[in-house]
C-alpha positions in Angstrom: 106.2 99.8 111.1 102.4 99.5 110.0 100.0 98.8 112.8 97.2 96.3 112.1 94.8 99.6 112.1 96.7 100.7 108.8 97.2 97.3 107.7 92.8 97.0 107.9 92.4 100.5 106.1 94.7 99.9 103.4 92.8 96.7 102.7 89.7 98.3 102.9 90.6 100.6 99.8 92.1 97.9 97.7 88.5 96.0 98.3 86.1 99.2 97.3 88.8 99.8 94.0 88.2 96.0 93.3 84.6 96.6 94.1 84.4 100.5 92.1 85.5 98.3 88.4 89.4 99.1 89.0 90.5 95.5 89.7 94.4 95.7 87.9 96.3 96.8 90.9 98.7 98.9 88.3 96.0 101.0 87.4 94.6 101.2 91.4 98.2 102.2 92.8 98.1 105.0 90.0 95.0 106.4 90.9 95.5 105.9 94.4 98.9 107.8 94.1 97.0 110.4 92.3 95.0 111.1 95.8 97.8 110.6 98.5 99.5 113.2 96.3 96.5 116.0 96.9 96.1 115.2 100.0 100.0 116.1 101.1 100.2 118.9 98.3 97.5 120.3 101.0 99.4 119.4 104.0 102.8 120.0 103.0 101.4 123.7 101.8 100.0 124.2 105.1 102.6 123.2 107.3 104.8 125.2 105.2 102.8 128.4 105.2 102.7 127.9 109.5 106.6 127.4 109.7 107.4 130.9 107.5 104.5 132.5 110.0 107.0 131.5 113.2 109.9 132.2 111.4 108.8 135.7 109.5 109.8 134.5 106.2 107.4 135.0 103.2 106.1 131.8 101.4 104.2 131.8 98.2 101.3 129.3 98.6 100.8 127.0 95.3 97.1 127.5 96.6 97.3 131.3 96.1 95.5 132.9 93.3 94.0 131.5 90.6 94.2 128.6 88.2 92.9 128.9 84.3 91.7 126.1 82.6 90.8 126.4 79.1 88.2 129.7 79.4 87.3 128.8 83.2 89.5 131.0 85.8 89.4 128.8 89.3 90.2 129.7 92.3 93.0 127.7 93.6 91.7 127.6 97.6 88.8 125.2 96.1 91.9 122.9 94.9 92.8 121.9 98.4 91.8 118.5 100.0 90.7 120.0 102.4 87.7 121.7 101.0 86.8 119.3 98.4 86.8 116.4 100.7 83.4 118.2 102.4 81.8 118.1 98.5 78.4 115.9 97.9 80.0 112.8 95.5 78.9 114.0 92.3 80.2 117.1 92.8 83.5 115.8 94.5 83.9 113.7 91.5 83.2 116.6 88.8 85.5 118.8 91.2 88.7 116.6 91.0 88.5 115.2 87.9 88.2 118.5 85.8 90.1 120.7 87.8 92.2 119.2 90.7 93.5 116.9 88.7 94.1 118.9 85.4 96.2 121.4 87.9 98.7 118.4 90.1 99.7 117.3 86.2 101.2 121.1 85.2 102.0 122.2 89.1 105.8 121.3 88.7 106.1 124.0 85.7 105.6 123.0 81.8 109.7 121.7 81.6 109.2 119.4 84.5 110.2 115.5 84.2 106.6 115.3 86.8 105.0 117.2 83.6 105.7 115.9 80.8 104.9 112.5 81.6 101.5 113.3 83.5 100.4 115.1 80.3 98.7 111.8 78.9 97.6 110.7 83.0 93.9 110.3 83.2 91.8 110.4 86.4 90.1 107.6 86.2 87.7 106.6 89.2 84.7 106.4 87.7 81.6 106.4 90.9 81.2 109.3 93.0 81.1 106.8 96.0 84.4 105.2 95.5 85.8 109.0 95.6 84.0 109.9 98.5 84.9 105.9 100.3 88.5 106.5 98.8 88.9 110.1 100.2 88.0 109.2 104.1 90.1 106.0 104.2 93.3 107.7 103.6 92.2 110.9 105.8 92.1 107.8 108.3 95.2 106.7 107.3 96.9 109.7 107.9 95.2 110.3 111.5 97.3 106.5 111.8 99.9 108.3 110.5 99.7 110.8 113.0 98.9 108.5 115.9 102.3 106.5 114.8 104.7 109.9 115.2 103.2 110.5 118.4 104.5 106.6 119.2 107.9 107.7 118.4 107.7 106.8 114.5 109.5 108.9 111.9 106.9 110.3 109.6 108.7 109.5 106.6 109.4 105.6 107.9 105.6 105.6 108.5 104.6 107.2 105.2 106.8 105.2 103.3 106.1 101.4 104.8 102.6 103.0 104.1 103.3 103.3 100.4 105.4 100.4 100.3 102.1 98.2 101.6 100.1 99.8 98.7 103.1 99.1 95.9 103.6 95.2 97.1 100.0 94.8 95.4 101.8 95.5 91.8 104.4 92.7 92.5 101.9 90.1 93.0 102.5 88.4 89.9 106.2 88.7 89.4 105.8 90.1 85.8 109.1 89.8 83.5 111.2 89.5 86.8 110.2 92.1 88.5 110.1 92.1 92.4 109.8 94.9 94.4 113.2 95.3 96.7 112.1 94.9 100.9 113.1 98.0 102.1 115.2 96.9 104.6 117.2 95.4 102.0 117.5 98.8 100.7 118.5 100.6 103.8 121.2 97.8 104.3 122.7 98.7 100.5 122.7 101.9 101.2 124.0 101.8 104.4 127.2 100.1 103.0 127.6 102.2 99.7 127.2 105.5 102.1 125.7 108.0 99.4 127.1 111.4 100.0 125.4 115.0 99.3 126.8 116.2 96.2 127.4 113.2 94.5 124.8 112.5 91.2 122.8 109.1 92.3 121.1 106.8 89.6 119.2 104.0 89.2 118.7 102.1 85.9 115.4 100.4 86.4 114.4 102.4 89.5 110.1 101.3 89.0 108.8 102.9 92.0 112.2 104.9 92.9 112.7 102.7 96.2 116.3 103.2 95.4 116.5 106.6 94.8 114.6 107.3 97.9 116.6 105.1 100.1 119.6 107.5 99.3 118.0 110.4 100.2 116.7 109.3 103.5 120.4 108.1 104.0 121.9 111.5 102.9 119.4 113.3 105.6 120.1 110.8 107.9 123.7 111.8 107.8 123.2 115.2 108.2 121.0 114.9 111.3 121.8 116.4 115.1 122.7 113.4 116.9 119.4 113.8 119.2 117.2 113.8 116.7 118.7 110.5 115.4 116.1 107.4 116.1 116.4 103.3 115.3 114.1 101.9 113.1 112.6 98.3 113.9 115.3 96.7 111.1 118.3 98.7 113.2 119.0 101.3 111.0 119.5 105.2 112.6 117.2 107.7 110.6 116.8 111.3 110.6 115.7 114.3 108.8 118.3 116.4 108.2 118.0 119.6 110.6 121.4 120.0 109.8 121.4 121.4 106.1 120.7 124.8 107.4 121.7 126.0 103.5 119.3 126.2 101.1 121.4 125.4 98.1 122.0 122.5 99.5 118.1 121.4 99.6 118.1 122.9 96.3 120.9 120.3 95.1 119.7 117.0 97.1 116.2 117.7 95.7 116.7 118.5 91.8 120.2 117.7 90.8 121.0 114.1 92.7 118.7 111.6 91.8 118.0 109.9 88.3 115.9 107.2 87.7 114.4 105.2 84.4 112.1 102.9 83.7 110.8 101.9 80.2 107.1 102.0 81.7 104.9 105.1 81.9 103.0 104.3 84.6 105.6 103.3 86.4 107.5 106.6 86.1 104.8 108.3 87.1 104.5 106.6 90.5 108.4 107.1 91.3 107.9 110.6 90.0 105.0 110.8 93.0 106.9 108.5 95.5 109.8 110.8 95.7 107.6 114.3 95.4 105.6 112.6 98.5 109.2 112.5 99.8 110.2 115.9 99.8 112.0 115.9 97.0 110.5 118.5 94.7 111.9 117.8 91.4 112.9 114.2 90.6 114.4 113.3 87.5 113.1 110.2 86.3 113.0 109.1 82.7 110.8 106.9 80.8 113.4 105.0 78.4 115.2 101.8 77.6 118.5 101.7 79.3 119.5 98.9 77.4 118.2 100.3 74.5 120.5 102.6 71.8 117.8 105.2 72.7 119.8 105.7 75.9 123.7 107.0 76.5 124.3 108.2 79.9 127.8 106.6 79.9 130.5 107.6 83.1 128.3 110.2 84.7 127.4 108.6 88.0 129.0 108.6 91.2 126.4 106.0 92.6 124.4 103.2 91.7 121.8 101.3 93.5 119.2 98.8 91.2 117.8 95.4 91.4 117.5 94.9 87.7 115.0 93.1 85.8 116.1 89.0 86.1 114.5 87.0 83.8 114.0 89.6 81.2 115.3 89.9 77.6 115.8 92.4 74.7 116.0 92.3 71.1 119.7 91.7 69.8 119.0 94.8 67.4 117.6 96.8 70.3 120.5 96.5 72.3 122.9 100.0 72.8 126.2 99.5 71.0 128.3 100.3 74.2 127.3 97.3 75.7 129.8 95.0 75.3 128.7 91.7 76.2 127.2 89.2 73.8 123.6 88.4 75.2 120.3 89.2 75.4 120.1 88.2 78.9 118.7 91.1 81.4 120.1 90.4 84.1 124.0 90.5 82.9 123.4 93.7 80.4 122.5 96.0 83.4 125.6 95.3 85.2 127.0 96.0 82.2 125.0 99.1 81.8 125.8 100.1 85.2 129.8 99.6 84.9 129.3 102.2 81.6 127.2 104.7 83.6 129.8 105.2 86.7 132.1 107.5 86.4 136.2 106.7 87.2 135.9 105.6 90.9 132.2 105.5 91.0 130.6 102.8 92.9 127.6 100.4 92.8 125.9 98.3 94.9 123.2 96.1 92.8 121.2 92.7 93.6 121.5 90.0 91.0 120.5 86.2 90.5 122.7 83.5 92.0 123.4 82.2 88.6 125.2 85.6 87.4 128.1 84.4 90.0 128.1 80.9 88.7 127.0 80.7 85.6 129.3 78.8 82.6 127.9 81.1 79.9 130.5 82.8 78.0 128.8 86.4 78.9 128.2 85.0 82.6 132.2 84.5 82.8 132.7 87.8 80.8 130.3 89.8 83.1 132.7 88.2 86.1 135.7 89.0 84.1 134.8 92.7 83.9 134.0 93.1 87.5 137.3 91.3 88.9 139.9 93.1 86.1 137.6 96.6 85.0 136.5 97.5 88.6 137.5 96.9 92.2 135.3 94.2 93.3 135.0 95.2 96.8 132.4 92.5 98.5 129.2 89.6 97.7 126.4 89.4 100.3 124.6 86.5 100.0 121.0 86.7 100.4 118.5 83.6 101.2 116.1 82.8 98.9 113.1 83.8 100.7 114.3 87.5 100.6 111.9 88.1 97.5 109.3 86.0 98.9 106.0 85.8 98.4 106.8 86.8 95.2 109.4 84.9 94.2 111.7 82.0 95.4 114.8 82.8 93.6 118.0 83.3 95.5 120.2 86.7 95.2 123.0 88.3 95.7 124.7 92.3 96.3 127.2 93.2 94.3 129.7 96.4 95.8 132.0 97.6 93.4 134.1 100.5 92.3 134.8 101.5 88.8 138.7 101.4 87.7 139.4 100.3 90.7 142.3 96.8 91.3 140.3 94.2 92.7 142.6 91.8 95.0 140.5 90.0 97.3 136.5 89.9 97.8 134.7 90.5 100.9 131.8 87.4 101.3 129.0 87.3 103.5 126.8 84.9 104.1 123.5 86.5 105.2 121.4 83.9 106.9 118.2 86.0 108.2 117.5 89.3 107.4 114.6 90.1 110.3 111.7 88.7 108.6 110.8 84.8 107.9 111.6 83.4 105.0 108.2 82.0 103.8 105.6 83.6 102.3 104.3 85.2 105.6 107.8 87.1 106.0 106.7 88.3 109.8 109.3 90.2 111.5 111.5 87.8 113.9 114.3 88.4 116.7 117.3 87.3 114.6 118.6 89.6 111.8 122.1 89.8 110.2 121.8 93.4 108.7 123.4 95.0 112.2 126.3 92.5 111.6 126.7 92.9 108.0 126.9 96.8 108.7 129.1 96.0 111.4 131.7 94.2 109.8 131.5 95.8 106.8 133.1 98.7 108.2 135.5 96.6 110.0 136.7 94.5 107.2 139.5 96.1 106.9 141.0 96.1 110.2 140.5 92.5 110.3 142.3 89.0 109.1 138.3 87.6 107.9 140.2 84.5 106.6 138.3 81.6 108.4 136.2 80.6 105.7 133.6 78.6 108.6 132.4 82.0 110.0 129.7 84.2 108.2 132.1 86.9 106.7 135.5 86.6 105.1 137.7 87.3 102.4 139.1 85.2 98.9 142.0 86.6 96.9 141.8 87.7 93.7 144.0 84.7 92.2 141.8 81.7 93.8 138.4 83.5 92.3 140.4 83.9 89.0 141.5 80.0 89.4 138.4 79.2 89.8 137.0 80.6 86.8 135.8 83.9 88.2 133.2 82.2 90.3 131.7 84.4 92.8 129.2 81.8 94.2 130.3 81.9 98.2 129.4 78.2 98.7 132.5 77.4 96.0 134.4 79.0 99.0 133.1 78.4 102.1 133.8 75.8 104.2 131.4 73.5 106.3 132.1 72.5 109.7 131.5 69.0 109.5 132.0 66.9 112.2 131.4 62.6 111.2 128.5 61.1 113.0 130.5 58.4 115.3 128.2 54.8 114.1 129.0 52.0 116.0 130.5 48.6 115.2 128.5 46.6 111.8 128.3 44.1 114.2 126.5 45.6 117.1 124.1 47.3 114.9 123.3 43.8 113.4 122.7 42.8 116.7 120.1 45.1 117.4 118.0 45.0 114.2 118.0 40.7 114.8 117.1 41.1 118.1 114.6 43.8 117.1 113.6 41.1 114.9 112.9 38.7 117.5 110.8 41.2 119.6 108.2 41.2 116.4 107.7 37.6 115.7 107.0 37.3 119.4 104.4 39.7 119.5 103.3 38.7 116.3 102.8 35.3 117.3 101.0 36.8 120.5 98.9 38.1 118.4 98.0 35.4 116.1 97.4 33.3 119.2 94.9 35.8 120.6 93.1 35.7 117.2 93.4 31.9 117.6 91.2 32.0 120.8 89.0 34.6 119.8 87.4 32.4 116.4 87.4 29.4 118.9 
């Protein structure tokens, strides 16, 4: 959890941006990634370089030896954050712009996903003194950062609410339906789809890669000594993963397991940085249309985790030919795109509007349709509206399925707080449902889960079918309502006349006592 020390620094930079001309917070997020990204390129290369001193292993610094740009040859130790940091600003600026900055956008190799689309990045802090202001607020942060682990804190939950802080500035406007996903609400979808190592993990409109990343700090969770396992303030266990002693195994979790796409390039970009500020040292995100015909990644995933666009739309002639439903709507194509992208038994846990599972459009009821009879609709956890807030109102829902699978009852939940309040404030409180939702997830089997008054239960296929595939849980729940006991007409009638008679007493008390008063 950020402490109000973080909280005050991380403000600080968004004011000197706003101040330094860079006002969009798109554009600030970019170029502030751009710096958090030296600055642990430095750090990870030294820590790096000390653990293969203890352990008598060689390591090949990225720092070593020299960089060529154009006809200048540059010595790569003058690339580290830590010696430009001491430079005067002109020079600072001069420093990292032409030569820093030229070498983070080739450092992954010329084939690289990071690569290709930094080739067209541009640095593009413009005053010395917002480099130089912007350059000892986040070595301040990370001395937070520091002061946190020593607190007990997991330096990747710290890093990451870090980050997360900074990205919530991009939602702020809600553009095309676009709300960045709390990450506890990740954690919790992860938690139930249980992402395994091995298995290829994509998102189809992964933005800043929160998805993507929440699988991988679930996979190294799972694969950590059960003393280095801690509880994060939402009640989830993290962990590193000191258990994947094998290198090929790193090898695979980092470069072949996690896919994202996003049609914007500065979005990619970020989720290409998020995850490499991560650990993971070659992501694969793309920059394309998955609804588009430009994209056909059809039954190769074994996982997927997305909160889709809602409120977007796309061009009836744009729209990839394997989509099967007859819309333009966002929010229904991506579950459609994501039932195509599983493979046979592949499973997906995705957030969607409240009107998907209601909705009396003929692609609404088709979109139902194809999860009940194409795929084994496993469960629906209903999320409160203020979930998204302060950037949006709108109430949600998660989707679990499984591809091929026979659906023949759903698992509901009704989720009534998930740990924070649900106005625009959303401070952490007491009461959470996640721990339960885990809880009885797991158990759901093993139990009857037919009282349809408690939190959890189950519906059979038929009565969703009956019902014309509705999947809203309040078409199934039911209220416990107990009838307020009123008493007799009568005796209420005698209370409001003699309630009448107690104010033209005092009225006429009152009339009297003006009465005397003019006289």
């Amino acid at each position: 959890m950020l402490t109000a020390p973080m909280k005050s620094l991380i403000n600080q930079l968004w004011d000197k941006f706003w101040a330094g001309g860079i006002a969009n917070p798109l554009t600030a997020i970019e170029q502030i990634s751009y710096l958090l990204f030296m600055r642990r390129l430095d750090e990870n290369d030294a820590k790096r370089k000390k653990d293969a001193e203890w352990t008598g292993q060689s390591y090949e610094s990225i720092f070593d030896g020299v960089f060529k740009i154009n006809k200048d040859t540059i010595d790569r130790a003058t690339l580290r954050w830590s010696h430009f940091k001491h430079m005067e600003g002109g020079e600072m600026l001069t420093h990292v712009r032409d030569k820093v900055f030229p070498f983070i956008k080739q450092m992954n190799g010329k084939t690289s996903a990071f690569t290709r689309y930094m080739e067209d990045a541009v640095f593009m802090i413009p005053k010395p003194s917002l480099l130089v202001e912007s350059v000892a607020i986040i070595d301040d942060l990370y001395t937070e950062i520091d002061n946190s682990i020593k607190n007990g804190q997991t330096f990747h939950d710290t890093q990451g609410d870090m980050y997360e802080f900074l990205l919530s500035e991009i939602a702020q406007s809600g553009k095309n339906g676009q709300f960045r996903t709390p990450r506890h609400i990740i954690k919790l979808m992860c938690e139930l789809i249980s992402p395994q190592l091995g298995e290829t993990i994509g998102d189809p409109a992964c933005g800043t890669g929160g998805f993507l990343l929440g699988a991988y700090l679930y996979i190294l969770t799972t694969h950590t000594s059960k003393n280095h396992i801690t509880t994060d303030e939402d009640g989830f266990k993290r962990g590193f993963g000191d258990r994947l002693t094998d290198e090929r195994l790193w090898q695979e979790l980092r470069e072949h397991t996690f896919y994202g796409y996003d049609f914007d390039v500065t979005m990619v970009r970020i989720g290409l940085m998020n995850l490499m500020l991560h650990g993971i040292t070659q992501p694969n995100i793309e920059r394309v249309d998955t609804l588009s015909k430009k994209y056909n990644e059809d039954t190769r995933y074994d996982v997927m985790l997305a909160n889709p666009p809602f409120k977007g739309s796309i061009d009836k002639g744009d729209i990839n030919e394997n989509l099967s439903l007859k819309t333009t709507k966002t929010e229904l194509l991506f579950v459609n795109r994501i039932i195509n992208s599983l493979k046979i038994g592949g499973r997906a846990s995705v957030i969607v509007p409240d009107g998907v599972l209601f909705g009396s459009s003929t692609a609404h009821k088709s979109l139902r349709k194809m999860l009940i009879e194409n795929c084994e609709l496993q469960g629906v956890v209903s999320m409160p509206s203020g979930v998204f807030k302060p950037y949006a109102g709108v109430s949600t829902a998660i989707l679990f399925f499984v591809k091929g699978g026979v659906t023949e009852r759903v698992w509901f939940y009704d989720m009534q707080s998930d740990g924070y309040s649900l106005d625009d404030k959303r401070d952490k409180i007491d009461t959470s449902d996640l721990p339960d939702i885990v809880t009885q997830w797991n158990a759901r089997n093993k139990n009857d889960n037919s009282d349809r008054k408690a939190k959890h239960f189950f519906v059979p296929v038929k009565e969703i079918i009956d019902n014309n595939y509705d999947l809203s849980i309040n078409r199934y729940k039911e209220i416990d309502y107990t009838p307020p006991n009123y008493d007799p007409p009568d005796v209420i009638l005698g209370r409001i006349e003699k309630l009448e008679n107690e104010i033209t007493e005092e009225f006429k008390k009152l009339k009297g006592f003006k009465d005397a008063t003019l006289s």
